[in-house]
N, C-alpha and C positions, 0 to 999 in steps of 0.2 A: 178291671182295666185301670180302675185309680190307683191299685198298691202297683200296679207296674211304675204307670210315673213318677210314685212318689219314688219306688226304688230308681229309675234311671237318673230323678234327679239327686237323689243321693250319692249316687258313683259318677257324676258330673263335678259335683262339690266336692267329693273325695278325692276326685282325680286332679282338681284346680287344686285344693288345697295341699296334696302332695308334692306338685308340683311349684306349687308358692315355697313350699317346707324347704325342699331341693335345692331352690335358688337363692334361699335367704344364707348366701355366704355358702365361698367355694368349697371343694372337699380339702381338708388341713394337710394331706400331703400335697395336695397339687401349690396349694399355698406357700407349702413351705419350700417346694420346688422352685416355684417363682420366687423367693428373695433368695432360693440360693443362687438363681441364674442375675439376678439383679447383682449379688456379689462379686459373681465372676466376669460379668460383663466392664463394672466398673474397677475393678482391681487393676493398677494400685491404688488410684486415688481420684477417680471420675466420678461425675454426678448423674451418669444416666439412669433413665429409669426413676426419677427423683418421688413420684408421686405414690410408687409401689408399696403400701404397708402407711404410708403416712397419716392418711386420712379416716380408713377404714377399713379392716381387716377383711373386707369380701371383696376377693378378690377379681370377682366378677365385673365388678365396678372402677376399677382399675384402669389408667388407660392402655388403650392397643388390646386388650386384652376383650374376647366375646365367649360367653356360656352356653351350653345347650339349655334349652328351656325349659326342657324334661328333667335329666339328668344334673344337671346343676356343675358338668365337667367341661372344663376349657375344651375349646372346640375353634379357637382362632387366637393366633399369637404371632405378635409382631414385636420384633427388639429391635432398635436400632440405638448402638453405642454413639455416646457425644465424640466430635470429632476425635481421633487420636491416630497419630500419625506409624505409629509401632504396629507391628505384623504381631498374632500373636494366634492360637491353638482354644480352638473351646472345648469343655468337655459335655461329649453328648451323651454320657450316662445320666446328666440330668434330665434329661425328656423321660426316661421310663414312668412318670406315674403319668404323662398325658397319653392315656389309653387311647381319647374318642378324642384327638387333634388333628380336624382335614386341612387345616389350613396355617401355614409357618412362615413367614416373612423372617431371615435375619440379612438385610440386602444392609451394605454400604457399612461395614463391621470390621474391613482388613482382616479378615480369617484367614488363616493359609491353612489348616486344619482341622481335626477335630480328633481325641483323643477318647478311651473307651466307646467304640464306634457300636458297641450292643448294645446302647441306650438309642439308637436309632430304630432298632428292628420290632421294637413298640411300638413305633408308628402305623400302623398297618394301614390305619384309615384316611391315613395322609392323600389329600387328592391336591392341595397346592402349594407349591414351594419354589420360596423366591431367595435367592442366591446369589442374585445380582451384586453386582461392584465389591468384590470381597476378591481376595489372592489367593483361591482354590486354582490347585494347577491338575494334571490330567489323572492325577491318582482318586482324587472325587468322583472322578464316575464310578468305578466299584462298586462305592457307597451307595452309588444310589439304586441299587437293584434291588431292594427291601421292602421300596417303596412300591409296591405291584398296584396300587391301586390311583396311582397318580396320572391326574388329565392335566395340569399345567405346571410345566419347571422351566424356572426362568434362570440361565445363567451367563446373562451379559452382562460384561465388562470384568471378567475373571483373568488366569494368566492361562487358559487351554493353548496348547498349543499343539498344531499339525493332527488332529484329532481325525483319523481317516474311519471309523465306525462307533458305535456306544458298544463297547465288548462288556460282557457280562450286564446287559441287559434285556433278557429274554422278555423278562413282563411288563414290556413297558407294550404292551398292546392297546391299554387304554389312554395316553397320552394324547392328546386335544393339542396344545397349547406348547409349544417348544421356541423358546428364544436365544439365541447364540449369540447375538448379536455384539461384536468389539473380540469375539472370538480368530483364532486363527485353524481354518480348516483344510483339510487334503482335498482333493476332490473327491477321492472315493469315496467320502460321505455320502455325496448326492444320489449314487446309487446303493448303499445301503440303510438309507433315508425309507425305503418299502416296509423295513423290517415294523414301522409305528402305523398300521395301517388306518389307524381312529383320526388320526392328526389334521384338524380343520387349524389351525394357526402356524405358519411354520416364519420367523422372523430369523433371516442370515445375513445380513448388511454391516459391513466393515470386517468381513469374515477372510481377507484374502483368498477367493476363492478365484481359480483361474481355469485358462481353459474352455472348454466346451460343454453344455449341458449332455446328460448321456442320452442319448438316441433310443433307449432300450429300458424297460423298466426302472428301479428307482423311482426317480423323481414322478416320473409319470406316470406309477400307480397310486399316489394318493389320493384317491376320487375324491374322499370327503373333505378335501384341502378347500378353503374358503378365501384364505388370507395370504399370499406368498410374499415374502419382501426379502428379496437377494439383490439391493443396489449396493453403489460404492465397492464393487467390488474389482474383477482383471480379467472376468468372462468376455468371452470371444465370440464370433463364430453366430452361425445361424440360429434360429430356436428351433428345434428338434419338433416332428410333426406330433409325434407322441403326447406334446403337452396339450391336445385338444382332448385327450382324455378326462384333464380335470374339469370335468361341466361344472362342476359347483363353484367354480372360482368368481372372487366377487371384488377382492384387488389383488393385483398383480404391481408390485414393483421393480423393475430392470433397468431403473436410473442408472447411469455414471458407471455405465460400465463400455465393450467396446465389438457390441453386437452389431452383424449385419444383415444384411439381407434387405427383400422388400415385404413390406408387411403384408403387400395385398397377396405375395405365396406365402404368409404363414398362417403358421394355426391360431392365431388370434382371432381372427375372422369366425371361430366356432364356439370362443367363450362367452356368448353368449348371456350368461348369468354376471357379468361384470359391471362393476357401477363405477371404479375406478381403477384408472392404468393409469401406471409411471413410466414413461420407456424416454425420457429427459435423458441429456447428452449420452448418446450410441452413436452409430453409425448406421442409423436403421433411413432405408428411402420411403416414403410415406406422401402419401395423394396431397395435395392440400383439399381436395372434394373429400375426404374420410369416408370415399367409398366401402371399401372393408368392412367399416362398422357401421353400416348403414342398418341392420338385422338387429344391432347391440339396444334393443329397449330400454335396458335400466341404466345403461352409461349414461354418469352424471358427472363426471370429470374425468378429462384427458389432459395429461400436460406429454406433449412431444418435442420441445424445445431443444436446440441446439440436436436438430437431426437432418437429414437432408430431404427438404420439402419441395415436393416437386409439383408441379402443373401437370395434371390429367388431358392427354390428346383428346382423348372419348368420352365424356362424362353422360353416363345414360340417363335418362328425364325420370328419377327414382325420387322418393319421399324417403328421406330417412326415418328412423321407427325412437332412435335418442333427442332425449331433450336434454340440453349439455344444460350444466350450470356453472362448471368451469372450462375453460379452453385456453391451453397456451401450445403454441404453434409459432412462437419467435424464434428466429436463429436466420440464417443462411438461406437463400434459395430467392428464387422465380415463381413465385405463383401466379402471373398472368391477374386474372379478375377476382374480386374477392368471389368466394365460392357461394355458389346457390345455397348449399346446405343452411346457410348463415339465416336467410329468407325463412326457413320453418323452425327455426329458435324462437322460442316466447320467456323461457326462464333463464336467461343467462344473468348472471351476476359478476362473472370476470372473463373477462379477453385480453389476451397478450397476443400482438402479430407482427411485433418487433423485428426490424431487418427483414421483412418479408416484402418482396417487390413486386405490389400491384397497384394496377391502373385504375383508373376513374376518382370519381369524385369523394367526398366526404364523407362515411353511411350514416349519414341522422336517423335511415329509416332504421338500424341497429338500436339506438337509443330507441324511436319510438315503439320498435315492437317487444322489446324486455323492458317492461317498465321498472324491473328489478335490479336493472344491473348496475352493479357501484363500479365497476373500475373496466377504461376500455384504454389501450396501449398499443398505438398503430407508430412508432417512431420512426423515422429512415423508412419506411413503406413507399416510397414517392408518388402519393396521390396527390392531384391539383385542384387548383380552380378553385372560386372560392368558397368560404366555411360557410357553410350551411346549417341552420339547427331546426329542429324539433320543432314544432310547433304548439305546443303543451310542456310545461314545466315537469320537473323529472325530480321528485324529493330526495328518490334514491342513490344518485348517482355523485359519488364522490372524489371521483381519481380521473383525469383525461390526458394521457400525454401524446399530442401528435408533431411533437417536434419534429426537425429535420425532414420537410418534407417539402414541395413547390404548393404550396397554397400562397394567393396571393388576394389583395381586396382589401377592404377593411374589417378588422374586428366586427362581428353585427353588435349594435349596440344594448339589444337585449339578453345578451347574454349572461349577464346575473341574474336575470329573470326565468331563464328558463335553464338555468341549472345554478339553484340558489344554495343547495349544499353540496357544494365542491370542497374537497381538502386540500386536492391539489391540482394543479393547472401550470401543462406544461405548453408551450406554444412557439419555442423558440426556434429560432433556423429557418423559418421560413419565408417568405416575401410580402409577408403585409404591413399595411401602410393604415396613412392615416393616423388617429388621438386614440387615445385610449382610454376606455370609456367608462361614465362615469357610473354605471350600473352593475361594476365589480362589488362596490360598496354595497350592493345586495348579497351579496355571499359571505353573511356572518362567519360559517364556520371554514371560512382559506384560510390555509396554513401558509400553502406551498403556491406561490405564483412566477413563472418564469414565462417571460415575452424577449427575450433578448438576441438580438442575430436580428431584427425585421429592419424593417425600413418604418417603423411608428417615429411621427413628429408630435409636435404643443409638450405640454406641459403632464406634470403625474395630477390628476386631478384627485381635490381634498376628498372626495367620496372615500376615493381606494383605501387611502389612510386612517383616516377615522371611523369608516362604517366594517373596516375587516380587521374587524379586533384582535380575531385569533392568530392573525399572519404573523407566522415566525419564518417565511424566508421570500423574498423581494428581489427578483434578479429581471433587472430593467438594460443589461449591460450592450453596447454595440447596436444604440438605436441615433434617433437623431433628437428627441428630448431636450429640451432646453428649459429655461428658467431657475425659479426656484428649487431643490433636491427635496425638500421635505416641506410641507405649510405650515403655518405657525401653530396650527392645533393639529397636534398628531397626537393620536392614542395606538402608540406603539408598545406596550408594557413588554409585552409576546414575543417582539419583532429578534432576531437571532442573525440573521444572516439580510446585509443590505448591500447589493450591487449595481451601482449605477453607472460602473467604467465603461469609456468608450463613445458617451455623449455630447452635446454642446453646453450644460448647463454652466451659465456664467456669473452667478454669484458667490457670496461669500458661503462657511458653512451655518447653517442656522441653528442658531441656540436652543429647538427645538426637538434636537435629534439626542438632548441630555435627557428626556424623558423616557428614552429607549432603555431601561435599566436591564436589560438582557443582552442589549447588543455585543456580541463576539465578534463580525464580521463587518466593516467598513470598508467598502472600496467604492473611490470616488476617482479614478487613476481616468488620466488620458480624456480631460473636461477643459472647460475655461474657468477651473475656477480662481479666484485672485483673494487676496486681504492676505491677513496673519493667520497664522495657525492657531487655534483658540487655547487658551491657557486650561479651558472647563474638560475638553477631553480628557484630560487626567483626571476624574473623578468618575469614569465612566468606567468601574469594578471591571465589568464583566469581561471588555473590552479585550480582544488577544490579537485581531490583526486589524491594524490601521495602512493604507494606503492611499496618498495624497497624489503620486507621483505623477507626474506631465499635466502640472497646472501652471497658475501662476502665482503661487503663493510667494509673498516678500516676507522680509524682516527677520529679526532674529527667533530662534526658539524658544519658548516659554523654560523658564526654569520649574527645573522637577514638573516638568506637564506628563510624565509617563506615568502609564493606566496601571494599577499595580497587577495586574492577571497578563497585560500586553506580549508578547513570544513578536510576534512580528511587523517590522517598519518601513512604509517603503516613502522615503521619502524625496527621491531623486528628479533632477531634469523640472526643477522649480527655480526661484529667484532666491531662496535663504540664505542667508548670510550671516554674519559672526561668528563667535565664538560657540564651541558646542558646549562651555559650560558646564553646567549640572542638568543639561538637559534631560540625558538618560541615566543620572546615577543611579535611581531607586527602578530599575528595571532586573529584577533580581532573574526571570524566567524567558530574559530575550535571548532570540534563537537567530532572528533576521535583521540585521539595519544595514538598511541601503539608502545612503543618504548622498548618492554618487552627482554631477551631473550640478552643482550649485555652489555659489559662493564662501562655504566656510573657510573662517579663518585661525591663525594660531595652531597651539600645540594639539596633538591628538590626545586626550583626555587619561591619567594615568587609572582611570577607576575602568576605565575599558577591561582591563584583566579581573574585574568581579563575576563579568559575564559568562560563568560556566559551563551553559549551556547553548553561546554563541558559536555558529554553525555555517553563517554568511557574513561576511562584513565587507559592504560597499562603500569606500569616502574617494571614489578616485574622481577626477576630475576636480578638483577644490582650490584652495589655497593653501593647505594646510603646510604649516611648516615647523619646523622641527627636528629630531630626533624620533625614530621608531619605536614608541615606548618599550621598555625590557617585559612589561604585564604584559604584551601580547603572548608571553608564552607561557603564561598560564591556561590560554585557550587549548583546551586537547583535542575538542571536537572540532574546531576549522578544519572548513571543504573548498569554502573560495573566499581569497582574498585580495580585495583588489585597492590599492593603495598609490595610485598612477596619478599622473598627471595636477601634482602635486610640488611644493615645495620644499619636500623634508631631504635631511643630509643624516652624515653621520654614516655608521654601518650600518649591514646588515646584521640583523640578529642571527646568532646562531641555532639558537633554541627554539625557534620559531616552530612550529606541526602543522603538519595538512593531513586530514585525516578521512577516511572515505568507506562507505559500509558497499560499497561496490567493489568487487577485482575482475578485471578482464579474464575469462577462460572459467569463472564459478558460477553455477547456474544463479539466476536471481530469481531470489523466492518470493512470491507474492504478502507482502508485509500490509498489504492496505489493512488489515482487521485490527493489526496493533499501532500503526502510525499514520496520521495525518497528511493527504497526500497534497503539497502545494501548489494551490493553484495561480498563486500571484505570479506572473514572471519576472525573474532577474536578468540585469541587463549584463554580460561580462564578453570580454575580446579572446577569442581565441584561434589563434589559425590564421592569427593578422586580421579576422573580420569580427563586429560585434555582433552577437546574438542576443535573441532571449529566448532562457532556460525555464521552464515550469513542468510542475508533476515531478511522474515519472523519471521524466529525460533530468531532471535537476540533480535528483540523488546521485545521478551517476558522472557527474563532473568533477571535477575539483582541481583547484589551481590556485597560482601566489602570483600576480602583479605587479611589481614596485618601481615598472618601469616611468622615465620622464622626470625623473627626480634629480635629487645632487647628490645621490648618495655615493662614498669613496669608501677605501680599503676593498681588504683580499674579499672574493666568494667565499663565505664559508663552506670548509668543506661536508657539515654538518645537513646539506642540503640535501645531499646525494644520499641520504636519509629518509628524502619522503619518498618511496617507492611506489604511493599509491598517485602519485599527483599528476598530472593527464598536461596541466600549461603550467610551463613556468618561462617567463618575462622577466629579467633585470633591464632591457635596452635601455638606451638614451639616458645613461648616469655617467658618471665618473670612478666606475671598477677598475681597481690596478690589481696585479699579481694574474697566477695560473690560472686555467678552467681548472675545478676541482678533476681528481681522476675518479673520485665517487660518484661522479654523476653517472658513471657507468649503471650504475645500480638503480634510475631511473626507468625499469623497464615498462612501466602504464605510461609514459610520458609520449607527445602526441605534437606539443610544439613546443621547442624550446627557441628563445630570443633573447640571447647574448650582446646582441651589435649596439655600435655605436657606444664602447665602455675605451677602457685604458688597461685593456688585458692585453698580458702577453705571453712566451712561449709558445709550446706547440698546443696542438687539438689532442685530446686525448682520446683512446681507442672506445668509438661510440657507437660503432657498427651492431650491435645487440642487439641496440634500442629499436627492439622492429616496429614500433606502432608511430615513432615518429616521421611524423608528415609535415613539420614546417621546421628547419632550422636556421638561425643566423647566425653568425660572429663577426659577420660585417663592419667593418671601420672601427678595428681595435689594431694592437703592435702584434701580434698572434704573428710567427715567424716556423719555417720548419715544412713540410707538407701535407698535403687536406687529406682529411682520411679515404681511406681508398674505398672507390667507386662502386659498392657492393649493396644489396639489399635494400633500404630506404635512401642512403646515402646515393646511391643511382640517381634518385628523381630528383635533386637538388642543383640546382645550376651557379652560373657562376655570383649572381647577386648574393648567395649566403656568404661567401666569403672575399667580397670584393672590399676595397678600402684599408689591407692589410700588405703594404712593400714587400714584407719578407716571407709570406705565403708562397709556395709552390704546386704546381701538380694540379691536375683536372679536378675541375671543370676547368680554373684557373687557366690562360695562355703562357702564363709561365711555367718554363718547364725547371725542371729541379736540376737537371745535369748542367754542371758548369760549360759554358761554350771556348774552344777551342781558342787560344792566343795566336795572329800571326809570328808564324817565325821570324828570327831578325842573322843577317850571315853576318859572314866574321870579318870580313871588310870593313862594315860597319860600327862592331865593336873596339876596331883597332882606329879607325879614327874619331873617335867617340874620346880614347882614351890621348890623343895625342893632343885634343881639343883642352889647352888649358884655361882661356878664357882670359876676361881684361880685366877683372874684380882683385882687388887686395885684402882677401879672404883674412888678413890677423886685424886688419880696423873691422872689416864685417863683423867677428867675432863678437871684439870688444863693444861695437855699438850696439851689437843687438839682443847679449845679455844684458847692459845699462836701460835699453828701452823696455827690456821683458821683465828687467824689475819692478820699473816704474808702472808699467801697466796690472803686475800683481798688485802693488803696495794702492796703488789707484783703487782695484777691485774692489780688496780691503778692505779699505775705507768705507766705499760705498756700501757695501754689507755689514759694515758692524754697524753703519749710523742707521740702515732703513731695515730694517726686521722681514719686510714682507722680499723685500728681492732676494736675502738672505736665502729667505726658503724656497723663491724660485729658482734662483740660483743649484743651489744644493738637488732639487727636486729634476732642475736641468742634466746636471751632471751624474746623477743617480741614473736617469734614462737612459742617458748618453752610453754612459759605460756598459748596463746590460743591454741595450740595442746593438753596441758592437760584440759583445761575447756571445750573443746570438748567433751575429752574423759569422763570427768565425767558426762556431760551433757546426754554425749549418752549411757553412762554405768551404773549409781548408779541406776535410776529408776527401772533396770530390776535383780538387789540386791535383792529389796523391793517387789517387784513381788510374789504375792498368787499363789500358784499352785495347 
């Protein structure tokens, strides 16, 4: 019995020590395999793979690289080349010595190939293979039928394209693990998707698959299916009863795609083994009671968002068998009461019920019966009366947004106490009143606090500020708040976003608000506040949008007080005054100034055309006087410009741009991911009334101003250029010469305001311009007839074109046809002519060329000694003469007129 042991333990140690032998350094072809694949990977001149061969010839040791423990022969390999941007062919005759490799990663490599493709058919024992993010296009599948023993291939984000079966893949019976995903598919996949019948993972999402799931085998013989995700896709149609076959399904994703039906007839209600369902924007009708899945035991997250949720007539006195721990059910609909089911939840940890409309009160008992749950989201729900909490503090819970709802009362003032880590707290739109309280300053870790829309009065008390250190965003806006804006000890490091427009606060700004060394976002707009503008905000880096506007700020502007990071200024409907200075020269990244609405004076600034990336620019209502700098047209991006009610002369610029990433009739694509959607609004006139523009609705404005000035000469015709520009305004200047005929070419234009200039001639042919809804040429010399009565030009009455003598034609009471002369007979002609009269027509003569002398040489005189009559004079005669060649233009033909 003892020589047994001592033998067993000798082929123990035999065994460990062959196996030690094995792995001490890989086998030298496979070695030398791997630096020839390190060559080719990096060819012509990249560093991937940098550590292969450098440190130590076992290459077992190597990264990405794993050995069999017996054998000592690679058995897991992973390449992935340093970025390079070139397509290019590998060749897979280097795999032939990895006999024993089940496992190969070359994901994110740009391959579109692979050349001597019998260095694949080594592979035998290949069971997973990733293939992802590389520019295999559909002649790769072939290849991969060699692989017979493969449970996971992964080939998302490749160039497949229309891929309607895997043709020449008979052995793929062992397949587990299939992912498509960024692929593009036929549908007939889905039904010869049976042919992998092992297939527990099946991932199709972004696959353009359309249509209808098929009703009949395929899809719905995969029993041993676990994992389906076919969202983001263009499928239709009901869910085929057939997929209650997959019992083993454990998630299910049918996200974003444009399914219908009601769920309580479908076969969902039988998957029974599921722990997560996606069925997020469809078109699917669904209980808000989640009767259906009342049976579902292990569901543990439902998101059904943006689907249509409806109020159950009948709801039967059942215990559901799930304990959710995620739930969103926001979007659309009526849900009457919040649902029972909510009652036997104990682990929930997230609730979304956004846009959902139900009655009663607050649920704190939500809160107290998940003591786990971090984030509850009831917005526009329209529950009342007032907030109620918990009665026991809640460590857990971090997220509460119930804005937009009729809650009314005061804040409870324990409410830092008994939800002490909150991140964020949203509260606004509703109807509470009262202080705000000073027991926020218990919630070290708020980020995010929004009270704005209530009816809160007193003061921000210093708790808030100093005790919530973490707060990076502060929206107090549309309350009735007064006082002080910020205490003198603020520990704002964090603070990012500060909103306090909208309230009474009637002091100056505090010196204290310089310790915000993060601050991007200042808006103090539509306050009482009064003093100077502080000279310190320009040392405030971070700083990108400053808005002052509708206070009472005096005085002039700080020179160079611009924040170097600052994009946007709203400084308008204040008391400032002076000159603008150097106020904004060092503003390299400004996009916004609106400085409209206040006292400035003098020239418009010629460093204005530094502004590259200026995009609004408001000085209307000012003093400014002047000339319209030529730098304005360096601006390429203006969208509105409003330059009114103002002093300036001189011309107009020709070269001027208005420019607009919006066209009427081109879909608009949703840009929020890559630009900043503005929330401030600007104030600008359009349509004869003023508005204000924000968001959204901003982008898609734009327009030029210049009305109320003294600006003279022709319109340029270089206007009729901007085709994107929605208002354009000269009124109330001193414009001489034609309407351009390019304005035709105005077709976004919406109101155009010519009146009250020193234009003349006719109107030109403007009947095109369909989208315009306000026009004027009111009280200019404009002679000829109005354009005819058609299209937009219908709805315009006679005030567009009233204050012009030699206008004709409707809306106008003058008609254009010359009216008829009384006749005179010939009786009357003959004693007309017999009539010679008592005058001694040769002294007439003589006196009244002598006096016509005297009255020129008089003229003369007067004009050479005084210069300015000189020019009125001339300026006189200049009119005079083409007011009458108008009139004969537009008169003598209808003389001549056959009737």
């Amino acid at each position: 019995m003892r020589l047994i042991k001592q033998l067993l333990v000798a082929l123990v140690i035999a065994s460990l020590l062959e196996g030690w032998w094995s792995c001490d350094g890989c086998l030298e072809n496979e070695r030398n395999a791997l630096l020839q694949l390190k060559a080719s990977f990096n060819y012509p001149e990249r560093m991937s793979l940098f550590s292969w061969g450098l440190l130590t010839d076992d290459c077992c040791k190597w990264e990405n690289i794993h050995c069999s423990s017996t054998t000592g022969r690679v058995s897991k390999l992973s390449i992935r080349r340093d970025y390079w941007a070139f397509e290019w062919c590998f060749n897979a005759s280097l795999f032939l010595p990895f006999q024993e490799l089940t496992s190969l990663s070359l994901r994110n490599n740009h391959i579109i190939d692979c050349v001597e493709n019998e260095g694949l058919s080594s592979l035998q024992n290949l069971e997973f293979l990733d293939l992802s993010s590389n520019n295999f296009n559909n002649s790769i599948i072939p290849l991969l039928s060699v692989f017979s023993s493969l449970k996971s291939l992964t080939l998302i984000d490749n160039r497949l394209e229309n891929i309607t079966n895997f043709q020449g893949l008979p052995n793929f019976k062992n397949l587990e693990h299939l992912d498509l995903r960024w692929s593009t598919l036929h549908n007939n996949f889905l039904k010869d998707i049976e042919k992998m019948p092992s297939l527990k993972i099946l991932l199709l999402s972004f696959c353009r698959l359309n249509g209808t799931i098929p009703t009949a085998k395929g899809l719905c013989e995969l029993k041993h299916l676990q994992k389906l995700d076919m969202s983001n896709n263009d499928l239709s149609g009901t869910l085929p009863l057939c997929l209650a076959n997959l019992t083993s399904l454990q998630l299910l994703d049918l996200s974003f795609n444009h399914f219908i039906g009601n769920i309580s007839l479908s076969p969902l209600g039988s998957l029974t083994s599921m722990h997560t369902l996606q069925l997020s924007s469809n078109l699917f009708r669904i209980p808000i009671s989640l009767l259906p899945f009342f049976n579902h035991s292990k569901l543990k997250h439902l998101n059904c968002d943006e689907n249509e949720i409806c109020a159950d007539i009948d709801v039967p006195t059942l215990t559901p068998k799930f304990q959710l721990r995620t739930l969103d059910l926001s979007g659309q609909g009526d849900g009457g009461v919040f649902p029972k089911f909510f009652y036997y939840q104990h682990k929930l940890e997230y609730v979304d019920m956004s846009n959902m409309k139900m009655k009663g009160e607050f649920p704190h008992w939500l809160i107290r019966n998940n003591t786990k749950l971090d984030t509850l989201h009831l917005p526009n729900c329209s529950p009342s009366g007032p907030l109620q909490l918990p009665i026991h503090s809640h460590v857990y819970f971090s997220d509460l947004d119930i804005s937009d709802n009729y809650f009314n009362g005061s804040i409870p003032t324990e409410i830092g106490i008994r939800f002490p880590s909150l991140n964020s707290l949203d509260l606004s739109g509703n109807g509470l009143t009262g202080g705000i309280p000073s027991s926020f300053g218990k919630m070290s870790q708020l980020t995010e606090l929004d009270l704005s829309s209530n009816h809160l009065s007193g003061i921000i008390p210093q708790e808030l500020i100093v005790g919530c250190s973490s707060l990076s965003e502060l929206i107090l806006s549309n309350n009735s708040l007064h006082g002080q804006i910020f205490p003198k000890q603020a520990n704002c490091e964090e603070l990012i976003r500060l909103l306090l427009d909208g309230n009474q606060f009637n002091q100056s700004i505090p010196y204290s608000i310089i310790n915000c060394t993060r601050l991007e976002v200042l808006d103090v707009r539509d306050n009482h506040l009064f003093g100077s503008i502080p000279s310190w905000i320009g040392n405030m880096t971070s700083l990108q949008i400053l808005d002052l506007s509708k206070n009472n700020f005096f005085g002039n502007l700080p020179s160079s007080f611009c924040p170097p990071s600052i994009c946007e200024v709203y400084l308008s409907r204040n008391r400032l005054q002076g000159p603008l200075m150097n106020a904004f020269y060092n503003c390299p990244s400004l996009m916004i100034l609106d400085l409209g609405h206040n006292n400035f004076t003098r020239r418009i600034p010629e460093w204005i055309g530094n502004f590259s990336a200026l995009t609004y620019l408001l000085l209307g209502y000012n003093n400014l006087e002047g000339k319209i700098p030529i730098q304005l047209c360096n601006l390429t991006q203006l969208r509105l410009v409003d330059l009114s009610n103002n002093n300036l002369f001189g011309h107009v610029p020709p070269c001027i741009s208005i420019d607009s990433n919006w066209v009427r009739g081109i879909q608009d694509v949703d840009d929020s991911f890559r630009t900043y959607i503005r929330e401030q609004p600007l104030e600008f006139t359009t349509k004869r009334i003023s508005y204000y523009f924000r968001g959204r609705v901003l982008k898609h404005i734009s327009g030029l101003d210049l009305s109320c000035n003294n600006l003279t000469g022709k319109i340029p015709a270089e206007l009729g250029n901007l085709s994107v520009i929605q208002v354009l305004n000269l009124s109330h200047n001193s414009l001489t010469g034609l309407i351009p005929q390019s304005f035709s070419n105005l077709k976004q234009i919406e109101s155009l305001d010519l009146s009250y200039n020193n234009l003349n001639g006719k109107i030109p042919q403007l009947t095109q311009l369909h989208w315009l809804a306000v026009f004027s040429v009111a009280h200019n010399n404009l002679s000829g007839q109005t354009p005819e009565m058609v299209a937009q030009f219908a709805t315009f009455d006679n005030s567009s074109y009233e204050g012009n003598p030699f206008l004709c034609g409707p809306p106008l009471s003058k008609s254009c046809f010359a009216s008829s002369m009384p006749g005179v007979s010939a009786k009357d002609k003959k004693d007309h002519k017999r009539d010679d009269g008592f005058m001694d027509m040769d002294a007439f003569y003589v006196s009244f060329l002598i006096s016509y002398a005297i009255v020129l040489l008089t003229i003369s005189a007067i004009l050479y000694i005084n210069p300015y009559w000189r020019r009125a004079w001339f300026y006189m005669i200049e009119l005079s003469l083409t007011n009458f060649y108008y009139f004969l233009v537009d008169n003598i033909p209808f003389l001549f007129r056959c009737y």
